[in-house]
PALO-699283 format. One record per atom (N, C-alpha, C): residue in one letter; atom name; x, y, z. Coordinates in pm, 1 decimal. Atoms other than C-alpha are relative to their C-alpha. Example, Ala and Ser with C-alpha at 12.3 -4.5 7.8 and 13.67 -1.06 7.14 Angstrom:
PALO-699283
<r r="A" a="N" u="89.0" v="-119.0" w="0.0"/>
<r r="A" a="CA" u="1230.0" v="-450.0" w="780.0"/>
<r r="A" a="C" u="90.0" v="120.0" w="0.0"/>
<r r="S" a="N" u="-82.0" v="-119.0" w="-6.0"/>
<r r="S" a="CA" u="1367.0" v="-106.0" w="714.0"/>
<r r="S" a="C" u="-77.0" v="109.0" w="73.0"/>
//
This chain:
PALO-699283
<r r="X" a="N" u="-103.7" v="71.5" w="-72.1"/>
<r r="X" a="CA" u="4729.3" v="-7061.8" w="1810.1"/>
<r r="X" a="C" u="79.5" v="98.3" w="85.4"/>
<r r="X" a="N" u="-77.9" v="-41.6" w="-72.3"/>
<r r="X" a="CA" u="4912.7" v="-6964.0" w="2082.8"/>
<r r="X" a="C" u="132.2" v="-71.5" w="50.9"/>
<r r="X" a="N" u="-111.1" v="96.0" w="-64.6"/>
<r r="X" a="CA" u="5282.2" v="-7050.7" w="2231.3"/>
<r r="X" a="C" u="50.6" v="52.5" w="165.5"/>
<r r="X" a="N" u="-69.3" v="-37.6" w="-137.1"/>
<r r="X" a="CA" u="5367.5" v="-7030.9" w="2570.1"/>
<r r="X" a="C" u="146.4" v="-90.1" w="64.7"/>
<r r="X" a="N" u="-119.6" v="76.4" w="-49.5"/>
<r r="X" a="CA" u="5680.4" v="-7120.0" w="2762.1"/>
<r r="X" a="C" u="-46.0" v="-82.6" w="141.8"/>
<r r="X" a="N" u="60.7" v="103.4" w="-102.5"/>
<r r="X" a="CA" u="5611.2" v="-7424.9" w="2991.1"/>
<r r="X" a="C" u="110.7" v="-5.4" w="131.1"/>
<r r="X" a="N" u="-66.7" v="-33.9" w="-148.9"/>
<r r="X" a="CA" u="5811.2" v="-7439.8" w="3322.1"/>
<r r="X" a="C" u="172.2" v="-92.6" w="-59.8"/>
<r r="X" a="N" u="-131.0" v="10.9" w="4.0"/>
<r r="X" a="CA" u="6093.9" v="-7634.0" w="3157.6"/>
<r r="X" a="C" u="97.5" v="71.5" w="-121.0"/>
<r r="X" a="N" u="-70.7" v="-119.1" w="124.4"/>
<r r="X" a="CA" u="6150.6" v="-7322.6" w="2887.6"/>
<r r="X" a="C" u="-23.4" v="-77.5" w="-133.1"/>
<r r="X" a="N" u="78.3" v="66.0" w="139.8"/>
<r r="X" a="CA" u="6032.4" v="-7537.2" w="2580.4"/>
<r r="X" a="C" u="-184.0" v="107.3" w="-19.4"/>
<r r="X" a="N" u="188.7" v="-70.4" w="46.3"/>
<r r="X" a="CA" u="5683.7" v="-7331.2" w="2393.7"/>
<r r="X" a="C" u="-41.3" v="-84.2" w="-18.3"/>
<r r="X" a="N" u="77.4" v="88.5" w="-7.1"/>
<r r="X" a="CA" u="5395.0" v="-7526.9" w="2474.0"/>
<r r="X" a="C" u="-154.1" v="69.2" w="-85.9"/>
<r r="X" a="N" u="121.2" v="-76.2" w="67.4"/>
<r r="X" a="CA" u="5134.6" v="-7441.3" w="2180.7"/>
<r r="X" a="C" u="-135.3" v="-29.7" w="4.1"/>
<r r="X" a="N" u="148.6" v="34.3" w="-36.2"/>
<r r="X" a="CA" u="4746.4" v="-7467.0" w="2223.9"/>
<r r="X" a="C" u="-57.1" v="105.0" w="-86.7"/>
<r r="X" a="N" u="82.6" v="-29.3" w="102.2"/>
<r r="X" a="CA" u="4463.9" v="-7373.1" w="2042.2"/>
<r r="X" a="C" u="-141.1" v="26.6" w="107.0"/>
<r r="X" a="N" u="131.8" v="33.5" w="-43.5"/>
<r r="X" a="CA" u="4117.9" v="-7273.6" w="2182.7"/>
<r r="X" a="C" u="-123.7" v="11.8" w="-66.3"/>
<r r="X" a="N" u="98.3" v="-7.3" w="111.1"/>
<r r="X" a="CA" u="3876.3" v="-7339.2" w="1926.5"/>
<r r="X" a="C" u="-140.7" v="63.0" w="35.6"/>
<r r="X" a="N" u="148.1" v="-49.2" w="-64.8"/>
<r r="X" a="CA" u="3507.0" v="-7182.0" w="1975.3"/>
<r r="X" a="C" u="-85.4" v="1.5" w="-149.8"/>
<r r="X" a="N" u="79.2" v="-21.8" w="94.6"/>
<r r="X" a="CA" u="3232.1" v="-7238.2" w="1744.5"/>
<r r="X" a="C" u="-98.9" v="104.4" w="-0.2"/>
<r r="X" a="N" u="-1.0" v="-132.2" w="12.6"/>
<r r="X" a="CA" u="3085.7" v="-6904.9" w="1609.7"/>
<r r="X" a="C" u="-180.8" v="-8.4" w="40.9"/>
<r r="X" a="N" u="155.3" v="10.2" w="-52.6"/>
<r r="X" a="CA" u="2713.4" v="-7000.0" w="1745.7"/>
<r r="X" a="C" u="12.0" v="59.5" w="136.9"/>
<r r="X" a="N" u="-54.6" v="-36.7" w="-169.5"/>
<r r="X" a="CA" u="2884.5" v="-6938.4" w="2118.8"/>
<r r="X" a="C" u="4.9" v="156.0" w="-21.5"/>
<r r="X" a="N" u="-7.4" v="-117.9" w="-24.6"/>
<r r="X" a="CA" u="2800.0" v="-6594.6" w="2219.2"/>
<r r="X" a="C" u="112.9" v="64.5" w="146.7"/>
<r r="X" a="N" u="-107.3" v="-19.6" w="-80.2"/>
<r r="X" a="CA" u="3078.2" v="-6434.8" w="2415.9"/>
<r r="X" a="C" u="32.7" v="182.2" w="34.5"/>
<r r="X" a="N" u="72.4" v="-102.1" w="-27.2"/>
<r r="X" a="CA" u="2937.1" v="-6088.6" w="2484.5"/>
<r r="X" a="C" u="-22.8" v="-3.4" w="161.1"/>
<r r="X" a="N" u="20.2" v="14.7" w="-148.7"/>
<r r="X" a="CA" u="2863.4" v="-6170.2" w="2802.3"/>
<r r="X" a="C" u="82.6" v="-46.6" w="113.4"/>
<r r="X" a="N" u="-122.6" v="97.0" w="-49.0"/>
<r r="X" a="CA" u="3197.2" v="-6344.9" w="2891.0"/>
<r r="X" a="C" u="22.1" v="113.9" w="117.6"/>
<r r="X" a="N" u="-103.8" v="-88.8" w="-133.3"/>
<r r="X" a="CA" u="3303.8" v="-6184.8" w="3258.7"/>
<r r="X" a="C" u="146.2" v="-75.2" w="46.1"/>
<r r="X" a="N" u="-104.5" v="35.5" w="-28.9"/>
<r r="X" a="CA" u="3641.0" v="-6302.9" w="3274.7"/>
<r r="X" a="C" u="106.5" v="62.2" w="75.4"/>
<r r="X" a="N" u="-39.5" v="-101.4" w="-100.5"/>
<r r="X" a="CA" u="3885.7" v="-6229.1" w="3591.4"/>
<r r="X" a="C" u="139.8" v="-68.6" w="-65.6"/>
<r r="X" a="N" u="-120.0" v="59.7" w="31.3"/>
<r r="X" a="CA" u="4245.1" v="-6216.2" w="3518.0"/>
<r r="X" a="C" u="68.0" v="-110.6" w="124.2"/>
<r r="X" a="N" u="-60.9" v="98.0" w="-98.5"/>
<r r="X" a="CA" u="4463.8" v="-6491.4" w="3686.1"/>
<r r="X" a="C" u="123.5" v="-17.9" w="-99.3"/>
<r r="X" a="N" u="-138.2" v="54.3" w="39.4"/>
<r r="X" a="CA" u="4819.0" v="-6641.6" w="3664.0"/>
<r r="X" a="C" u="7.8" v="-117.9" w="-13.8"/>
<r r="X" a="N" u="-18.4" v="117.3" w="70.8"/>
<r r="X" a="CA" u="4858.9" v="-6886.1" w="3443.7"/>
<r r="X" a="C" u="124.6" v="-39.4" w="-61.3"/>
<r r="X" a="N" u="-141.4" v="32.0" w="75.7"/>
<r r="X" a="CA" u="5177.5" v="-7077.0" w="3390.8"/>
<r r="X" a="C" u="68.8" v="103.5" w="8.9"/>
<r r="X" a="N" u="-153.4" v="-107.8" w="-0.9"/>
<r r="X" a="CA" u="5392.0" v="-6759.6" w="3471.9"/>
<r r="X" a="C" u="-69.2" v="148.7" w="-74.9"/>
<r r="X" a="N" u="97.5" v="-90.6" w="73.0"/>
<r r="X" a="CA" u="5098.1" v="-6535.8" w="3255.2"/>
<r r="X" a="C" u="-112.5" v="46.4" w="56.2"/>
<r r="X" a="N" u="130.9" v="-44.0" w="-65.1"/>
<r r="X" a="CA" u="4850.0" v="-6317.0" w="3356.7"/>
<r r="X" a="C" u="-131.4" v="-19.1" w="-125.3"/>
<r r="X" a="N" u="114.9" v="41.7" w="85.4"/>
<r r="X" a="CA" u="4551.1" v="-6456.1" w="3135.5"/>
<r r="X" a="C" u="-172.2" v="1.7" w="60.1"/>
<r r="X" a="N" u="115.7" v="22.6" w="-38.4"/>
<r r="X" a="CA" u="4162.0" v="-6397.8" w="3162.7"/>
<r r="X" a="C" u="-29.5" v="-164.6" w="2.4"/>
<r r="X" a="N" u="54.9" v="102.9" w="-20.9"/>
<r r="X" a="CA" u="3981.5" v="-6663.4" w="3292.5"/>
<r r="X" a="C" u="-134.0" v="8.5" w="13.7"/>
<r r="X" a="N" u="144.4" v="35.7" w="-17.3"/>
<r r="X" a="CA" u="3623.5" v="-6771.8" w="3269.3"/>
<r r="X" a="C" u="-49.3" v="2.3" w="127.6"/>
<r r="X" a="N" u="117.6" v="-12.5" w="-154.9"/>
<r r="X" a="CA" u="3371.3" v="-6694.4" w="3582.1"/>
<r r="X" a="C" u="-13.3" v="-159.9" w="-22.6"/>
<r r="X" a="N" u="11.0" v="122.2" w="-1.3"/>
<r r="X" a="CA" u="3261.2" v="-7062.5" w="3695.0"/>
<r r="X" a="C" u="-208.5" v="17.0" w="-111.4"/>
<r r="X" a="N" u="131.4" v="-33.4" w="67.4"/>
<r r="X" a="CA" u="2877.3" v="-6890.8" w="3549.7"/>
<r r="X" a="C" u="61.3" v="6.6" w="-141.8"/>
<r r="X" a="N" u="-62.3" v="25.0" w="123.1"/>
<r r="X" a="CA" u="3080.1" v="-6869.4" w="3195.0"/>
<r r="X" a="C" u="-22.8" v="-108.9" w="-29.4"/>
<r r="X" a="N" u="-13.2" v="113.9" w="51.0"/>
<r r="X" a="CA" u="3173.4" v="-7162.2" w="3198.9"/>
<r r="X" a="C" u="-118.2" v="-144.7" w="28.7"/>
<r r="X" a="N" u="92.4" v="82.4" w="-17.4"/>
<r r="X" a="CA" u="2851.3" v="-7358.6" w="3328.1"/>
<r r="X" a="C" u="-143.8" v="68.9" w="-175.6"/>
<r r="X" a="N" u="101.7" v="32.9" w="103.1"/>
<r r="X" a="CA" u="2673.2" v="-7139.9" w="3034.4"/>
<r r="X" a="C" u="19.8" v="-33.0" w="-150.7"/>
<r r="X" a="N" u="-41.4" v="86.1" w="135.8"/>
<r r="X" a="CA" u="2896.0" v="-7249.8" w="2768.8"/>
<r r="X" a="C" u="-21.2" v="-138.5" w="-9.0"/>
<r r="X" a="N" u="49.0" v="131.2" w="-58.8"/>
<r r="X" a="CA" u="2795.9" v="-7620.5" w="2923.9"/>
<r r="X" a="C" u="-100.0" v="-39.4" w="-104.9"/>
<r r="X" a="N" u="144.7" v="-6.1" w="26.0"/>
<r r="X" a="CA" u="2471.1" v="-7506.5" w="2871.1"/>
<r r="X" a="C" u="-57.2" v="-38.9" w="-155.5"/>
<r r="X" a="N" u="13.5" v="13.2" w="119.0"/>
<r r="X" a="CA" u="2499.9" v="-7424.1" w="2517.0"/>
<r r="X" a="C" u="7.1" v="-136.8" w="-90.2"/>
<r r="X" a="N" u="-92.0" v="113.7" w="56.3"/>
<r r="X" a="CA" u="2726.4" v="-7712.2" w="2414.7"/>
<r r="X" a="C" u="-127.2" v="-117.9" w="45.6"/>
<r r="X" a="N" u="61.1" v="68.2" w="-12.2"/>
<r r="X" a="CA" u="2474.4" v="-7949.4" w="2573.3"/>
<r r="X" a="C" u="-157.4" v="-36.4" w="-89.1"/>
<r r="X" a="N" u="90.5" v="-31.0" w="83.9"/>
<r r="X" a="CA" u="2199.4" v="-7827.9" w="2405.2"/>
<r r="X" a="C" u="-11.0" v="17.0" w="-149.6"/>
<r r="X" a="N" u="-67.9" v="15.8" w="141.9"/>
<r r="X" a="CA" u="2367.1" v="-7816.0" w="2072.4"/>
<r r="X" a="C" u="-48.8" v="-115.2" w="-73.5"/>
<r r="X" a="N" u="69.7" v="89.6" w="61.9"/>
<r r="X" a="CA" u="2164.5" v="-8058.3" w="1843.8"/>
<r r="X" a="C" u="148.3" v="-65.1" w="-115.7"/>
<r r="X" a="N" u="-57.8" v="10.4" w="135.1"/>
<r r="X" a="CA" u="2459.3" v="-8042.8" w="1549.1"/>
<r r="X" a="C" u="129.8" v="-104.2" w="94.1"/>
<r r="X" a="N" u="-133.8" v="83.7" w="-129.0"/>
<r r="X" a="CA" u="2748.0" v="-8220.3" w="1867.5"/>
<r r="X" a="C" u="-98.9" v="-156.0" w="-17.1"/>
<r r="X" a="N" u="30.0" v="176.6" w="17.4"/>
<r r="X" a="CA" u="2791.9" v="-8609.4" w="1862.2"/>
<r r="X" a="C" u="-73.6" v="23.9" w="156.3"/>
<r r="X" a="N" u="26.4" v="37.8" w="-120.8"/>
<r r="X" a="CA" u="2582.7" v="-8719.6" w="2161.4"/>
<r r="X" a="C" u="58.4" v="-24.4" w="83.3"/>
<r r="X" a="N" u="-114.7" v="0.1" w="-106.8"/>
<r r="X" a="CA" u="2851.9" v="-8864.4" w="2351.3"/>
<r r="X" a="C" u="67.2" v="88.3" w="37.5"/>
<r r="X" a="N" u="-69.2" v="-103.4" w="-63.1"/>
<r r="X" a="CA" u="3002.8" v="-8533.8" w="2355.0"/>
<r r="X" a="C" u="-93.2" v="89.1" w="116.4"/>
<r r="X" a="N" u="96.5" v="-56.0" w="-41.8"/>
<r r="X" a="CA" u="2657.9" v="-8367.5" w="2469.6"/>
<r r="X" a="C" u="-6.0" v="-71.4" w="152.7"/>
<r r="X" a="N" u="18.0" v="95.5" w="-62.7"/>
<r r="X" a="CA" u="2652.1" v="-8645.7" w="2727.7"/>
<r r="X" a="C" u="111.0" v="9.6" w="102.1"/>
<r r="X" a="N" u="-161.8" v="20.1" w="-65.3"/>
<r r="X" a="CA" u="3038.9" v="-8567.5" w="2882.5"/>
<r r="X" a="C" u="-112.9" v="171.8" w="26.9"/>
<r r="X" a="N" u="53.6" v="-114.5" w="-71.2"/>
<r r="X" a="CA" u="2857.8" v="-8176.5" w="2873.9"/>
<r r="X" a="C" u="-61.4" v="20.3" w="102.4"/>
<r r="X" a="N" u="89.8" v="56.4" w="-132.9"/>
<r r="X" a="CA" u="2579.6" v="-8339.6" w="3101.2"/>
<r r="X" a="C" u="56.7" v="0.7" w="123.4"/>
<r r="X" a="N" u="-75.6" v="57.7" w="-97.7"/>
<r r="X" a="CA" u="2796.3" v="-8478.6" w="3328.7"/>
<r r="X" a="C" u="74.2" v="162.5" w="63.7"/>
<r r="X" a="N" u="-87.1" v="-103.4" w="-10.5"/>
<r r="X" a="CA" u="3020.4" v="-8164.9" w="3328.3"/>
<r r="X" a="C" u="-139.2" v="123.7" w="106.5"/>
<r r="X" a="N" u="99.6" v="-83.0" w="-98.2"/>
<r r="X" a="CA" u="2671.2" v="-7946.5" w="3440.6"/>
<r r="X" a="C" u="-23.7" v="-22.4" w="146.6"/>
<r r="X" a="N" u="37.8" v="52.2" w="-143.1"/>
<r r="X" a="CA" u="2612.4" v="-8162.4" w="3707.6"/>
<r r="X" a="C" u="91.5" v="-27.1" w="129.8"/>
<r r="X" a="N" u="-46.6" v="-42.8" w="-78.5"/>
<r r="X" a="CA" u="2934.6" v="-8149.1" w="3855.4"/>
<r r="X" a="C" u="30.6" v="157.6" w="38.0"/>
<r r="X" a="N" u="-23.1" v="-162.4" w="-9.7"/>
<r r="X" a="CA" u="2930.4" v="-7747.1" w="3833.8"/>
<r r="X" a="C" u="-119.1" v="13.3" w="122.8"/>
<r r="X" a="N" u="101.6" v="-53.0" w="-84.6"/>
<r r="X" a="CA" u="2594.7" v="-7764.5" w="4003.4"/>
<r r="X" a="C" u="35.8" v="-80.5" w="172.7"/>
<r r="X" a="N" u="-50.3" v="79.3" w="-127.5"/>
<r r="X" a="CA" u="2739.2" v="-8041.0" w="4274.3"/>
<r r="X" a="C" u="101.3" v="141.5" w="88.8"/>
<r r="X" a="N" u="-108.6" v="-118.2" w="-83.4"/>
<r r="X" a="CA" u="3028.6" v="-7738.7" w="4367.7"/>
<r r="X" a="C" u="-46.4" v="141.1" w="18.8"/>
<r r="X" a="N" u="66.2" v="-133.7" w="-18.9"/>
<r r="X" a="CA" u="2824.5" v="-7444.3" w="4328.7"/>
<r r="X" a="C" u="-178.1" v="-12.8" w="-6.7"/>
<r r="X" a="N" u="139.9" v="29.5" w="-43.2"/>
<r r="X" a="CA" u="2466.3" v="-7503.6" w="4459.1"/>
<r r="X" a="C" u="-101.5" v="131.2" w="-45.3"/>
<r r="X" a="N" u="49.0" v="-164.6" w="81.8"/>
<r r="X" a="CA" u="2352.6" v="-7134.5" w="4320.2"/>
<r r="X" a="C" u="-12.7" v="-34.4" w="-122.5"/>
<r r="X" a="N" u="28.8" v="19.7" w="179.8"/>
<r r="X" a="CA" u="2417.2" v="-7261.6" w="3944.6"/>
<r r="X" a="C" u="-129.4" v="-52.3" w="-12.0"/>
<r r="X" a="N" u="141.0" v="108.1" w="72.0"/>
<r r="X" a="CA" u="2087.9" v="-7477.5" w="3989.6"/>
<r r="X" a="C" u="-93.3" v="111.9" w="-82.1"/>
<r r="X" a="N" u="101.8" v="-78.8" w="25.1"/>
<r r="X" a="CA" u="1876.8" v="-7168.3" w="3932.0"/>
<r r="X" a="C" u="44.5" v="97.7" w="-188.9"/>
<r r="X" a="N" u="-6.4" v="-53.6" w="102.8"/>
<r r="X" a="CA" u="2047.9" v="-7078.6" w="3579.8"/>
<r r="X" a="C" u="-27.2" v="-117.7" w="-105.6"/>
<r r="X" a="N" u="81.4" v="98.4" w="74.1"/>
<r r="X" a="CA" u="1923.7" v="-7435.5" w="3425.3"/>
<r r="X" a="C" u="-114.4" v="18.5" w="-73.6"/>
<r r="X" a="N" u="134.3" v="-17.7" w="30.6"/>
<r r="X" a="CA" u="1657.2" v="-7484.5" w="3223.5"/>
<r r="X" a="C" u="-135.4" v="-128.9" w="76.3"/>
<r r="X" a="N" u="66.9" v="138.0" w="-43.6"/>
<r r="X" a="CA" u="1371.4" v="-7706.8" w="3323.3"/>
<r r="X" a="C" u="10.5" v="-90.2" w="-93.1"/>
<r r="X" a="N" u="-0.9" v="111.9" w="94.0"/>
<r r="X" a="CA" u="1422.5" v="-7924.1" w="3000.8"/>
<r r="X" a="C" u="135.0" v="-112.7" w="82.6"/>
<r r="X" a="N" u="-90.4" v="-1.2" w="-47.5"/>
<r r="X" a="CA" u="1778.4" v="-7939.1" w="3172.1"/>
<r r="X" a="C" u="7.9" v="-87.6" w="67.4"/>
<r r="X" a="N" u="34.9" v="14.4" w="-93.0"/>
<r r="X" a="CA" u="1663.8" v="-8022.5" w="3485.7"/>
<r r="X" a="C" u="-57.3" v="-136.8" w="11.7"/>
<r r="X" a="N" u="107.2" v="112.8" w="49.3"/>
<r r="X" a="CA" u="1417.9" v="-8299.2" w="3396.3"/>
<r r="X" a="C" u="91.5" v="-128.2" w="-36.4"/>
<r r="X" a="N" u="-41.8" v="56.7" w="62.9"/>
<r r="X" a="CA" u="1680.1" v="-8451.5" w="3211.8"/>
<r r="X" a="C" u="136.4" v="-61.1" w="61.5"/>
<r r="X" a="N" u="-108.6" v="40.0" w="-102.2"/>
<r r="X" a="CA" u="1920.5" v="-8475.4" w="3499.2"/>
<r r="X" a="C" u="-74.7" v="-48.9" w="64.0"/>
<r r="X" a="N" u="62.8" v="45.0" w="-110.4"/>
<r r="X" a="CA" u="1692.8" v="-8536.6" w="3710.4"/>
<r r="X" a="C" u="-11.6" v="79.9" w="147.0"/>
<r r="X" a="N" u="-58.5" v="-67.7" w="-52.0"/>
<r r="X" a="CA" u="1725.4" v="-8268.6" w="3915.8"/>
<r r="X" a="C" u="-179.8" v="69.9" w="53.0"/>
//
């Protein structure tokens, strides 16, 4: 848990949970200003291959796997380069 101060001086606490299957070794994160904080942030390639994972995740309710889907396909709609880090199962399955 974390607390931060929100713009009207009240701590606004959050949590960012990560299940320990997610490899994060590879995380390139650039700092940015967040809320008044300089905090790493996820590359948009981070965060399309945590997508990745999460989609592919057999043990996730479907409907969540299914919001992941969706989530790939607008990453690949804004960044036309992500297509080539898909898989073909991926691919197939978007339709893509």
């Amino acid at each position: 848990m974390r607390d931060i101060m929100n713009r009207h001086g009240n701590p606004d606490r959050f949590a960012l949970p990560l299940p320990v299957c997610y490899n994060l070794t590879s995380v390139s994160a650039v700092k940015k200003q967040v809320l008044g904080y300089k905090l790493p942030v996820a590359t948009i390639e981070d965060v399309l291959q945590g997508k990745l994972w999460a989609a592919q995740d057999e043990t996730r309710r479907m409907s969540k796997r299914q919001k992941d889907l969706a989530d790939i396909m607008r990453l690949v709609e804004s960044k036309k380069s992500l297509l080539s880090h898909l898989p073909a199962s991926l691919k197939s399955k978007l339709g893509i």
